[in-house]
Residue, then its C-alpha position, 0 to 999 in steps of 0.5 A: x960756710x966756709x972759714x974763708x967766706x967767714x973771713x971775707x964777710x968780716x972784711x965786708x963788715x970792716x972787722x978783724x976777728x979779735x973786733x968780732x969776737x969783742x962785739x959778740x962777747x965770744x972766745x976768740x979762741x973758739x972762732x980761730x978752732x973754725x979754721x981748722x975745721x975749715x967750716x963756721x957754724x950757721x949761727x956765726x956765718x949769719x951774724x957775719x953777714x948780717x954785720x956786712x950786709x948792715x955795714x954797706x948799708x951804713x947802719x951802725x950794727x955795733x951800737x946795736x949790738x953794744x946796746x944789747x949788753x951782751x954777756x962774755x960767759x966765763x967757764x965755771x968748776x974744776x973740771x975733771x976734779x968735779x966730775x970724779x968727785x961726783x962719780x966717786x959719791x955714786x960708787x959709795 
């Protein structure tokens, strides 16, 4: 799917990006990088339709979703410093 199919489907579903990424508890950022490859990953393009398909029905998709109590996942480590200890160790 495209990012302005995505987008449209979004409007379908009344959201905004930063109110869609809120409800899945995703990055922002991660969707906007969508654009510029100008394509939305399947299982993004068939969350966006089932939330506009549900909302021209009048189900009430964000309860649901809410009640999901999804998790917003945070990054973890240190990056590169990690992956250089770990390689240093190897060499010893």
């Amino acid at each position: 799917m495209t990012f302005i199919e995505f987008k449209k489907l979004l409007l379908d579903a009344e959201l905004t990006i930063p109110k869609f990424t809120a409800l899945i508890k995703v990055s922002e950022k991660n969707i906007q990088a969508y654009k510029k490859k100008k394509e939305v990953p399947n299982a993004i393009a068939s969350v966006a339709a089932c939330f506009a398909k549900m909302n021209q029905e009048g189900m009430d998709y964000r309860t649901l979703i809410n009640d999901l109590d999804l998790k917003k996942k945070e990054k973890k480590g240190a990056g590169f410093s990690k992956k250089k200890d770990s390689k240093d160790k190897e060499d010893k």
